[in-house]
mmCIF file as gemmi writes it, N, C-alpha and C atoms, coordinates in Angstrom:
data_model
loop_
_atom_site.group_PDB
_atom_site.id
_atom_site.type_symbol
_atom_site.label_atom_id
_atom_site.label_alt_id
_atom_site.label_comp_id
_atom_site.label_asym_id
_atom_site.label_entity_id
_atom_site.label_seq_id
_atom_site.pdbx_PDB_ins_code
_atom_site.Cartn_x
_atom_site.Cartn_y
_atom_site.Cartn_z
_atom_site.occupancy
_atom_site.B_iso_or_equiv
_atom_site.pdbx_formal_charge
_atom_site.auth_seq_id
_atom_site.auth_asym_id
_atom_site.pdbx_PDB_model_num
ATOM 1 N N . UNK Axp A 1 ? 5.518 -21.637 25.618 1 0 ? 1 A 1
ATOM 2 C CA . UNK Axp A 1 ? 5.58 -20.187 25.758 1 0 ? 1 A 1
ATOM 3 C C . UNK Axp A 1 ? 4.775 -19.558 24.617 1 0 ? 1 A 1
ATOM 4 N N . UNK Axp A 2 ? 3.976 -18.575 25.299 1 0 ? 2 A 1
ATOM 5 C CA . UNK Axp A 2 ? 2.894 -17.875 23.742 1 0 ? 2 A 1
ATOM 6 C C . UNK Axp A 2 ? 3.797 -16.897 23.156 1 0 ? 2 A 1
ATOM 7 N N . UNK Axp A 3 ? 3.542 -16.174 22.01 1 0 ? 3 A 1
ATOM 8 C CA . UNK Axp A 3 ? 3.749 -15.308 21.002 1 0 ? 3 A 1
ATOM 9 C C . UNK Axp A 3 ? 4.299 -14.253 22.388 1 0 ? 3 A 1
ATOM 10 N N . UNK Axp A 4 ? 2.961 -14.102 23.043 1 0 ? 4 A 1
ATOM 11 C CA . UNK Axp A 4 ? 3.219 -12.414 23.731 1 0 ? 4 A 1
ATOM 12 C C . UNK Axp A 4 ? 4.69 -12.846 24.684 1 0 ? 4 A 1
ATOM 13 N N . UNK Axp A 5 ? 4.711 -13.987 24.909 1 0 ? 5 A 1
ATOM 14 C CA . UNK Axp A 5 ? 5.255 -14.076 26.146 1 0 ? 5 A 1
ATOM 15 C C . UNK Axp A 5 ? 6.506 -13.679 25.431 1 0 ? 5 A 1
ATOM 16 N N . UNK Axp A 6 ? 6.956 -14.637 24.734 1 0 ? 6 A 1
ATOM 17 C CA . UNK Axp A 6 ? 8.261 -14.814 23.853 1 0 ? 6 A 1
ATOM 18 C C . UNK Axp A 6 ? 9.025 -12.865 23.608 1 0 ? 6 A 1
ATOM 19 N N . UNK Axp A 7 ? 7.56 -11.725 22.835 1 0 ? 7 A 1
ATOM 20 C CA . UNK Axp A 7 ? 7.765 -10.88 22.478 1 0 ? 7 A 1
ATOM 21 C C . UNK Axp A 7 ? 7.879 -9.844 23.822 1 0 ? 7 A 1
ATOM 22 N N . UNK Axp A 8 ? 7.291 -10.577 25.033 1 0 ? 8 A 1
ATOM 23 C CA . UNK Axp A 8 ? 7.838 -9.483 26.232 1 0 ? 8 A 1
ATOM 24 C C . UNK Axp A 8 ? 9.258 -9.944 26.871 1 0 ? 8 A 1
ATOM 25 N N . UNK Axp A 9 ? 9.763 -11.185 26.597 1 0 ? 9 A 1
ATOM 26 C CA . UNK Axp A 9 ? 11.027 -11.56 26.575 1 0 ? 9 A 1
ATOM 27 C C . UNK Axp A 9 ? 12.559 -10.513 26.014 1 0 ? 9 A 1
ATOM 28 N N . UNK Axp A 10 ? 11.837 -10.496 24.624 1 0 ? 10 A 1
ATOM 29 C CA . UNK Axp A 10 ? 12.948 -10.081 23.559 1 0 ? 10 A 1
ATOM 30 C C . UNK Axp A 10 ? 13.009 -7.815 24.271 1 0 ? 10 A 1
ATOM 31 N N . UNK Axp A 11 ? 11.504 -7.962 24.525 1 0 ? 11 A 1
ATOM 32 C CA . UNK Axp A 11 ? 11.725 -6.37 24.644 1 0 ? 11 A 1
ATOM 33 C C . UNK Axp A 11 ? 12.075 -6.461 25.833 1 0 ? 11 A 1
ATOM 34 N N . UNK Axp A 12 ? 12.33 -7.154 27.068 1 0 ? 12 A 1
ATOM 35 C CA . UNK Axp A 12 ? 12.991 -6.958 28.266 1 0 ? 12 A 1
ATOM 36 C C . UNK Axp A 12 ? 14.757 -6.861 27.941 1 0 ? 12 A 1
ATOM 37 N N . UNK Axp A 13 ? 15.087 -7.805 27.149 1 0 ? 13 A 1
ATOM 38 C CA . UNK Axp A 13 ? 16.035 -8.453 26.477 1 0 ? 13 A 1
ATOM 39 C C . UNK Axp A 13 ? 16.774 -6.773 25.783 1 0 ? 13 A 1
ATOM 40 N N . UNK Axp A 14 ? 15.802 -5.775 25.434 1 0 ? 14 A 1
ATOM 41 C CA . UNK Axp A 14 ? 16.837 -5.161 24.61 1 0 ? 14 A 1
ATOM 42 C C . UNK Axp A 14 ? 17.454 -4.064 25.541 1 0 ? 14 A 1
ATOM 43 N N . UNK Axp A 15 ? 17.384 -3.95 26.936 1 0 ? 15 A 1
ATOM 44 C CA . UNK Axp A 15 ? 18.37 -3.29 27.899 1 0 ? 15 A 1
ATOM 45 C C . UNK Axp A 15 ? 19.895 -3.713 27.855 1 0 ? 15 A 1
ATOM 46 N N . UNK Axp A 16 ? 19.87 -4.857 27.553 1 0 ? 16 A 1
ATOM 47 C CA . UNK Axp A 16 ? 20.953 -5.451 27.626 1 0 ? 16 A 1
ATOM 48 C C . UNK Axp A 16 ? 22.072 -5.397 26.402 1 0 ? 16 A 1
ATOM 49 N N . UNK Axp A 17 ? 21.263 -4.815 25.685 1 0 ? 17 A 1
ATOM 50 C CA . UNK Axp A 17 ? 22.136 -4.607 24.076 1 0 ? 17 A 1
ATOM 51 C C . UNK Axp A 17 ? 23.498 -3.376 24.16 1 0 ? 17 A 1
ATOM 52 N N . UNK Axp A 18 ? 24.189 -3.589 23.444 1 0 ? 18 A 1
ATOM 53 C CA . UNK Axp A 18 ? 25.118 -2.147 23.261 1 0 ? 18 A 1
ATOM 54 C C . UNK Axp A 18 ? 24.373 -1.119 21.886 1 0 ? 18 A 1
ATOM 55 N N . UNK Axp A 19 ? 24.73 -0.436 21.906 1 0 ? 19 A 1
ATOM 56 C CA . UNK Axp A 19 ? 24.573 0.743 21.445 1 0 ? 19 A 1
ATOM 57 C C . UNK Axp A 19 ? 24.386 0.298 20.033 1 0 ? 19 A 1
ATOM 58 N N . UNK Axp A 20 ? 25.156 -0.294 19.438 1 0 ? 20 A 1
ATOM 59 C CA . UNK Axp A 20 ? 25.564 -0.806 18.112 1 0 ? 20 A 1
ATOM 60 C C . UNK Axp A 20 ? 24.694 -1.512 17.598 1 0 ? 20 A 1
ATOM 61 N N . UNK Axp A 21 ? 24.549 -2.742 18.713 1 0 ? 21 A 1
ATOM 62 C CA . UNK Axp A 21 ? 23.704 -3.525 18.102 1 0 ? 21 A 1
ATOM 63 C C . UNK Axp A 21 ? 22.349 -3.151 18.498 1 0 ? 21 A 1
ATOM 64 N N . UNK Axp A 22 ? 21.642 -2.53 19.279 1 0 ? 22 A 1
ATOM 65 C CA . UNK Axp A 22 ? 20.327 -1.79 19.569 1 0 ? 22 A 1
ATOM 66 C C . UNK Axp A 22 ? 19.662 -0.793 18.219 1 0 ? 22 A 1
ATOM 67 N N . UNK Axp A 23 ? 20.967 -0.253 17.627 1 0 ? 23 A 1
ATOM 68 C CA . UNK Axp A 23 ? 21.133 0.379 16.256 1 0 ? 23 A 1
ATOM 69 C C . UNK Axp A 23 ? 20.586 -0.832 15.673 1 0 ? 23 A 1
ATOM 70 N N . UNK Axp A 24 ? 21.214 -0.992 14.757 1 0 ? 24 A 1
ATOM 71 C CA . UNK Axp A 24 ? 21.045 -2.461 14.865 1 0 ? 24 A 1
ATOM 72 C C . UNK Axp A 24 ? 19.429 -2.972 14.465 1 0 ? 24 A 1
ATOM 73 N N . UNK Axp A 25 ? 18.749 -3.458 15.756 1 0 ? 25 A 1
ATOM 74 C CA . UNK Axp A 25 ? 17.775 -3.734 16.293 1 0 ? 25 A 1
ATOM 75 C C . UNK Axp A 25 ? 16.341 -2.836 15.096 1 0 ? 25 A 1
ATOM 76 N N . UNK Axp A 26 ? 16.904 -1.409 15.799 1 0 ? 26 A 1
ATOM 77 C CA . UNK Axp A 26 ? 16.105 -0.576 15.299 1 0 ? 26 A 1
ATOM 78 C C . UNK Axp A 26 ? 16.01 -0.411 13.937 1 0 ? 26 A 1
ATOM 79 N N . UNK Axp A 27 ? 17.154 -0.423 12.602 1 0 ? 27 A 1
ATOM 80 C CA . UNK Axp A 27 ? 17.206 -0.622 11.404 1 0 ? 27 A 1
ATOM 81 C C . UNK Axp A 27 ? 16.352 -1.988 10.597 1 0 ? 27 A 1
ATOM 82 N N . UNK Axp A 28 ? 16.821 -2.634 11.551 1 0 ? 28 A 1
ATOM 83 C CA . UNK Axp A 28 ? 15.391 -3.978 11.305 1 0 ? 28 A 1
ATOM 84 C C . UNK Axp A 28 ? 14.568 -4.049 11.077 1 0 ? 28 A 1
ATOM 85 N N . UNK Axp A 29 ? 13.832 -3.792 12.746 1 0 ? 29 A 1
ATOM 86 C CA . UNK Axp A 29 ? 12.381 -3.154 12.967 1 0 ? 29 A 1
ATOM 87 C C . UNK Axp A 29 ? 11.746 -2.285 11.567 1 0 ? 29 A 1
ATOM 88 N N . UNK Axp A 30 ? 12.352 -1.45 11.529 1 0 ? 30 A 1
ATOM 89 C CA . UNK Axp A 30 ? 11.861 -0.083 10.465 1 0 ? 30 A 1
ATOM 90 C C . UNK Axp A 30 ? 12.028 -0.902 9.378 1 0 ? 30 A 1
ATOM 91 N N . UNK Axp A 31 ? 12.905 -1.767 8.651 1 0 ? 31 A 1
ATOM 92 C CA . UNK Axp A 31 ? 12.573 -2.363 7.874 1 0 ? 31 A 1
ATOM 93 C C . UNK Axp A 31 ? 11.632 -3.432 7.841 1 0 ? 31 A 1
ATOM 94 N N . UNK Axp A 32 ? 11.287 -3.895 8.234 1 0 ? 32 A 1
ATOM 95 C CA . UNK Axp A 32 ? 10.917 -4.88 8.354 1 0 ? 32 A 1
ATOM 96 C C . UNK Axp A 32 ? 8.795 -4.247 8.397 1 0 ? 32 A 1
ATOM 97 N N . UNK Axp A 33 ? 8.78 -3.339 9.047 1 0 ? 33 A 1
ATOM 98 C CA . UNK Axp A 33 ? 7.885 -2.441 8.835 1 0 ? 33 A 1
ATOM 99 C C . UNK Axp A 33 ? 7.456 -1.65 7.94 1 0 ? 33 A 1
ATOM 100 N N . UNK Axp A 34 ? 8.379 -1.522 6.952 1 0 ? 34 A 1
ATOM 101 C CA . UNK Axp A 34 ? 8.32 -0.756 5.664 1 0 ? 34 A 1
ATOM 102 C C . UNK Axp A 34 ? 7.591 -1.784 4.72 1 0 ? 34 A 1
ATOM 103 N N . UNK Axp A 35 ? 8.168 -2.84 4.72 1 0 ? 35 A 1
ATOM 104 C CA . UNK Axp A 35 ? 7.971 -4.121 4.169 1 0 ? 35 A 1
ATOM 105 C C . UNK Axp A 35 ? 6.759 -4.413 4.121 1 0 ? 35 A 1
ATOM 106 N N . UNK Axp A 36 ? 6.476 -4.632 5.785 1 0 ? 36 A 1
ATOM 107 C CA . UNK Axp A 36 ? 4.551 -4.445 5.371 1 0 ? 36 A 1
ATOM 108 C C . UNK Axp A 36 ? 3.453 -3.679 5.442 1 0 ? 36 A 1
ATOM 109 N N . UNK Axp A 37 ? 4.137 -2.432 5.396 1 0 ? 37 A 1
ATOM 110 C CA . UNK Axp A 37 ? 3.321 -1.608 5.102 1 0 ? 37 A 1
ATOM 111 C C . UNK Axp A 37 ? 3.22 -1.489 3.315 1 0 ? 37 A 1
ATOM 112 N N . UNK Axp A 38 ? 4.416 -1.743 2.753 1 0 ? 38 A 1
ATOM 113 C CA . UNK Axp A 38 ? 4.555 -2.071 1.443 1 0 ? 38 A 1
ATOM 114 C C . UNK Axp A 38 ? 3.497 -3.309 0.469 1 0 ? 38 A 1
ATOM 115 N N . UNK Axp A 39 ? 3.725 -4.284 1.154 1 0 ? 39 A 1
ATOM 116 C CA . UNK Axp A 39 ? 2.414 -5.112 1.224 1 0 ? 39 A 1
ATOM 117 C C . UNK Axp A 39 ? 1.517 -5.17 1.374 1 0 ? 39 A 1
ATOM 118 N N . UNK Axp A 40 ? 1.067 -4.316 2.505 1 0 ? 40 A 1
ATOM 119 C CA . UNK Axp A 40 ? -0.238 -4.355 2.617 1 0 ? 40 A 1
ATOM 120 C C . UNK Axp A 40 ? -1.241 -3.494 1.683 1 0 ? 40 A 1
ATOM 121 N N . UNK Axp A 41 ? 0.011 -2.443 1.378 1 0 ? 41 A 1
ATOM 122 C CA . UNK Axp A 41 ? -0.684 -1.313 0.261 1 0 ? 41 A 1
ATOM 123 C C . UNK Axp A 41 ? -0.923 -2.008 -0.968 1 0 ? 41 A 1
ATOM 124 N N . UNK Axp A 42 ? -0.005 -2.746 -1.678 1 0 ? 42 A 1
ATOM 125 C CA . UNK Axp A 42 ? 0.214 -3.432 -2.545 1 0 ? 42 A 1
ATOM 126 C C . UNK Axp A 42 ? -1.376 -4.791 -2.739 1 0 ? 42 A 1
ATOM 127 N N . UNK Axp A 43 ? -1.74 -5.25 -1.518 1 0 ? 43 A 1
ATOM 128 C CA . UNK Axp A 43 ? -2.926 -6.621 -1.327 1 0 ? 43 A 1
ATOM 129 C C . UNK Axp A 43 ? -4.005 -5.014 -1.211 1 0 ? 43 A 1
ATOM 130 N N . UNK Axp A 44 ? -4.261 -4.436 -0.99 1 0 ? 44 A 1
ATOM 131 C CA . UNK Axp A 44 ? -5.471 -3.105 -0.673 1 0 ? 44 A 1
ATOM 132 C C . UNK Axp A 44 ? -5.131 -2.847 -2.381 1 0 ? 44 A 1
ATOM 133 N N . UNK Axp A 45 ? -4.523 -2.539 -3.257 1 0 ? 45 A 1
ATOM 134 C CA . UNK Axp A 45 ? -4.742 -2.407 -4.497 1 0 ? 45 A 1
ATOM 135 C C . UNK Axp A 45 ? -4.533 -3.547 -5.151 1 0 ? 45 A 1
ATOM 136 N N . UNK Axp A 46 ? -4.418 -4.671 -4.95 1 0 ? 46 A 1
ATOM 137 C CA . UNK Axp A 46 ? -5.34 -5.612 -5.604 1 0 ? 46 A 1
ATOM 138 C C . UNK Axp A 46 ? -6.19 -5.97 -5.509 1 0 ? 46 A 1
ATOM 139 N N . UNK Axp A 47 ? -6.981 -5.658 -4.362 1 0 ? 47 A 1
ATOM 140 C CA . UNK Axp A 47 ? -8.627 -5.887 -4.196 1 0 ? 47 A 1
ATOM 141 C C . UNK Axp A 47 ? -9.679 -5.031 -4.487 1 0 ? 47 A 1
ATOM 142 N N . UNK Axp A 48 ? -8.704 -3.691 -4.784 1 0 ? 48 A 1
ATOM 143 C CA . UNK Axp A 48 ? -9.651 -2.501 -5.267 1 0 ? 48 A 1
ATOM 144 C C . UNK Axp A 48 ? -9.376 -2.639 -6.813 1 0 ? 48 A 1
ATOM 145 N N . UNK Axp A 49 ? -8.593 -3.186 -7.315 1 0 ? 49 A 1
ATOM 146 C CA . UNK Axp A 49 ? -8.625 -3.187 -8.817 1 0 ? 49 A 1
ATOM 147 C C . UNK Axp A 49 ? -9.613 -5.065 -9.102 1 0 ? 49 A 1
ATOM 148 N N . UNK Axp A 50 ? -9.378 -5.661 -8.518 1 0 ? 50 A 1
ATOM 149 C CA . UNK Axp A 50 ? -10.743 -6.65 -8.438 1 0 ? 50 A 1
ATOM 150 C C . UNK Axp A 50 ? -12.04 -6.48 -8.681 1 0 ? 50 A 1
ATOM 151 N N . UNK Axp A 51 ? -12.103 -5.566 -7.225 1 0 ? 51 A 1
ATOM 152 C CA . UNK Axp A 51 ? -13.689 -5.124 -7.421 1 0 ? 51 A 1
ATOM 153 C C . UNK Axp A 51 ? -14.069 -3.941 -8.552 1 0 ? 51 A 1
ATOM 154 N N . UNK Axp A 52 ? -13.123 -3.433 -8.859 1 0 ? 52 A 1
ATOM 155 C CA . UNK Axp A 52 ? -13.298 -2.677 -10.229 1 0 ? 52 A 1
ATOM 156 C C . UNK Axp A 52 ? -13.572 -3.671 -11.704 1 0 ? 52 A 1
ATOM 157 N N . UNK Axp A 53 ? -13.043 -4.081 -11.217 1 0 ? 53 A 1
ATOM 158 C CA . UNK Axp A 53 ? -13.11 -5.279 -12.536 1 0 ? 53 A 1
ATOM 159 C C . UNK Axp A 53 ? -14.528 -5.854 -12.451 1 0 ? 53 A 1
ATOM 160 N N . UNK Axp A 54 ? -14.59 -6.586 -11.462 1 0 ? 54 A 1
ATOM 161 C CA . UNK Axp A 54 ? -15.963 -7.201 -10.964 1 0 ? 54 A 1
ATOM 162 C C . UNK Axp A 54 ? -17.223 -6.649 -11.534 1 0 ? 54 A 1
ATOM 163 N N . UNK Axp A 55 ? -16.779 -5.138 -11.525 1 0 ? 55 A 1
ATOM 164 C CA . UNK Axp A 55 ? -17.816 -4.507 -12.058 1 0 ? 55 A 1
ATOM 165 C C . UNK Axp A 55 ? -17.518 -3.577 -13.427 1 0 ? 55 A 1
ATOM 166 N N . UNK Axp A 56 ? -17.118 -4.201 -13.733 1 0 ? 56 A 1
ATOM 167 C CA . UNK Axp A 56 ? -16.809 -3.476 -15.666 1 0 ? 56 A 1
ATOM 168 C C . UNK Axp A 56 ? -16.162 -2.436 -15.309 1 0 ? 56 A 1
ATOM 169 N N . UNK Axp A 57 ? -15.116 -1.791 -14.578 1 0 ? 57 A 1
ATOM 170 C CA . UNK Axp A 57 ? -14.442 -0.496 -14.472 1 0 ? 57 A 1
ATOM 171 C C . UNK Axp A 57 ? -13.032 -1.07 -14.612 1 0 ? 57 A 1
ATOM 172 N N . UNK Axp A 58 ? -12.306 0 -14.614 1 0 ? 58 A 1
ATOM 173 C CA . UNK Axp A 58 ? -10.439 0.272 -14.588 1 0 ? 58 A 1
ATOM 174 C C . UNK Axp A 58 ? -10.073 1.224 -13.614 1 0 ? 58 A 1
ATOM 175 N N . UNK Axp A 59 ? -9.354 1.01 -12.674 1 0 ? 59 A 1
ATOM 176 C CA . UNK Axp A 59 ? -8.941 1.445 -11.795 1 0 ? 59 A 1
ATOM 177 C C . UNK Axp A 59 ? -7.221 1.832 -12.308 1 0 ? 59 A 1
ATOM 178 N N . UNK Axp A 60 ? -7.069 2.985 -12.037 1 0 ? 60 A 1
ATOM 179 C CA . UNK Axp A 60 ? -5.569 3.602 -11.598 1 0 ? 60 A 1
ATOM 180 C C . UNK Axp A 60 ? -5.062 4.04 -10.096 1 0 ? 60 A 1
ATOM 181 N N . UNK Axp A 61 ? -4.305 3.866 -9.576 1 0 ? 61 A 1
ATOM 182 C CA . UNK Axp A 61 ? -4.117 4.14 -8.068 1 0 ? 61 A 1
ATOM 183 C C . UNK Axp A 61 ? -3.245 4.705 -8.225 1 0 ? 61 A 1
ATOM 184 N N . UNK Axp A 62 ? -2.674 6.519 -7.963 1 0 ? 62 A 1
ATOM 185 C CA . UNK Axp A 62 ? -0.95 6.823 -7.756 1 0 ? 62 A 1
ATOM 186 C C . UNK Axp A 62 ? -1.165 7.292 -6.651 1 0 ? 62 A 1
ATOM 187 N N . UNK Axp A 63 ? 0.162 7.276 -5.663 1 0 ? 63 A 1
ATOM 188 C CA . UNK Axp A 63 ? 0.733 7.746 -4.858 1 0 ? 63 A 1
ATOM 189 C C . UNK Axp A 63 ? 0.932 9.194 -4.999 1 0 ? 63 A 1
ATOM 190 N N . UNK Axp A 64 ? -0.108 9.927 -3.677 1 0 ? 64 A 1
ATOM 191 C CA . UNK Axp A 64 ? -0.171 11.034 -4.072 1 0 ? 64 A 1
ATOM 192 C C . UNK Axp A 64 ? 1.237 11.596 -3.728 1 0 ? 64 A 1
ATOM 193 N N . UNK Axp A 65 ? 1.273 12.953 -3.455 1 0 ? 65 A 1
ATOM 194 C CA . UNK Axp A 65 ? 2.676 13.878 -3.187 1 0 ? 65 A 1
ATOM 195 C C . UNK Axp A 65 ? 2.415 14.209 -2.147 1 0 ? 65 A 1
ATOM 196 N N . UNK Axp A 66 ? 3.378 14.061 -0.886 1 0 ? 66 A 1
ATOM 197 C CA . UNK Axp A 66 ? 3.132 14.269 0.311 1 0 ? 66 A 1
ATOM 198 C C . UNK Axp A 66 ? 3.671 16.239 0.421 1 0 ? 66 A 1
ATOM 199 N N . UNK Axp A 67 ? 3.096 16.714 1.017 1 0 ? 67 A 1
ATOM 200 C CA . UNK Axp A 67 ? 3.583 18.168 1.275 1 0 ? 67 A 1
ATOM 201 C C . UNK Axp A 67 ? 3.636 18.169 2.734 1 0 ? 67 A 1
ATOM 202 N N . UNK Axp A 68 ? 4.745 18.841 2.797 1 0 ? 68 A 1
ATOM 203 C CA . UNK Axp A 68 ? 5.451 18.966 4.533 1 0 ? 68 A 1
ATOM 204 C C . UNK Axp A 68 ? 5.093 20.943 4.729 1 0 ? 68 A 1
ATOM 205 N N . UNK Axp A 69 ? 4.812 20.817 5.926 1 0 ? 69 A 1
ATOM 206 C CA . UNK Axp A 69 ? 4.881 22.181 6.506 1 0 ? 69 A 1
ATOM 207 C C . UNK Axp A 69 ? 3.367 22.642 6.256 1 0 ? 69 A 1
ATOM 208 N N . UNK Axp A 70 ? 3.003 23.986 6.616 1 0 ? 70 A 1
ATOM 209 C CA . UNK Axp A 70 ? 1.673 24.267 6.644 1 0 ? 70 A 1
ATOM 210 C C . UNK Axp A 70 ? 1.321 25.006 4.798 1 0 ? 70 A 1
ATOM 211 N N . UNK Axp A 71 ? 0.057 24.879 4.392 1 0 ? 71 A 1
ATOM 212 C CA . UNK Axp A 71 ? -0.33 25.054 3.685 1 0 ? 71 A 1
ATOM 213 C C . UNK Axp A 71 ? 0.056 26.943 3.216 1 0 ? 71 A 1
ATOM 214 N N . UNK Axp A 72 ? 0.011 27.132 2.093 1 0 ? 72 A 1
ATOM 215 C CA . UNK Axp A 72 ? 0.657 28.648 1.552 1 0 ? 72 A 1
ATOM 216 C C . UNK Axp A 72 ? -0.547 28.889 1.902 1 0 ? 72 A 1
ATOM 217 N N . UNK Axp A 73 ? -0.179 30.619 2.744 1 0 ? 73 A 1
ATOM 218 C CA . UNK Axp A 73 ? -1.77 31.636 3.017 1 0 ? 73 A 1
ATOM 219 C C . UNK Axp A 73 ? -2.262 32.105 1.841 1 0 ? 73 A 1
ATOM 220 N N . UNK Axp A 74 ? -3.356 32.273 1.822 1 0 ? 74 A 1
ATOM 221 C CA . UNK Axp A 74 ? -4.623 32.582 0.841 1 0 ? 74 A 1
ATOM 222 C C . UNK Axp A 74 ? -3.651 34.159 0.017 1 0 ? 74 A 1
ATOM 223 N N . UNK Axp A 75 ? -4.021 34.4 -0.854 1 0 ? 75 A 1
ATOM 224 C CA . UNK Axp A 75 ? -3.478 36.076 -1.187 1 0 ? 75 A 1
ATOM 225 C C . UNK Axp A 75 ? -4.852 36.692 -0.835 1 0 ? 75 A 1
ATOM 226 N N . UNK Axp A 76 ? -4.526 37.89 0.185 1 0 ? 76 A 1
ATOM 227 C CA . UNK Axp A 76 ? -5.894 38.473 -0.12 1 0 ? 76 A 1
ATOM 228 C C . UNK Axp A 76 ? -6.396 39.802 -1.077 1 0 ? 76 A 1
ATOM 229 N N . UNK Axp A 77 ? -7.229 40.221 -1.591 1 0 ? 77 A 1
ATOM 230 C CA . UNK Axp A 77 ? -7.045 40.861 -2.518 1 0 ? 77 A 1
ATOM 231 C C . UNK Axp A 77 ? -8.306 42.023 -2.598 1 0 ? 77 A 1
């Protein structure tokens, strides 16, 4: 049985869940997704501080500040 097959198995598979454990399911998932998105950010700044190096520089990377909602209107004046 391939990868896909196995993974169209499990998602046929989750009709059958209760409520709880579908919860459950989904707390996983999202973790488990956080995880590598965590990683992957983490291997993308070690290869950009590499190639900084590579070439006589120093690299800093921060996490910018996310802002929610629409941008404050201009004052006009």
């Amino acid at each position: 049985m391939s990868e896909t097959e196995a993974s169209a198995g499990v998602i046929a598979g989750l009709d059958r869940l209760a409520d709880s454990d579908l919860q459950a399911v989904m707390k996983k998932a999202s973790d488990i997704l956080a995880g590598r998105e965590k990683e992957r950010k983490a291997e993308a700044l070690r290869e950009i501080q590499k190639i900084a190096r590579a070439h006589g520089l120093n690299v800093d990377v921060n996490e910018g500040k996310r802002r929610r909602g629409r941008p404050a209107k201009a004052k006009g004046g």
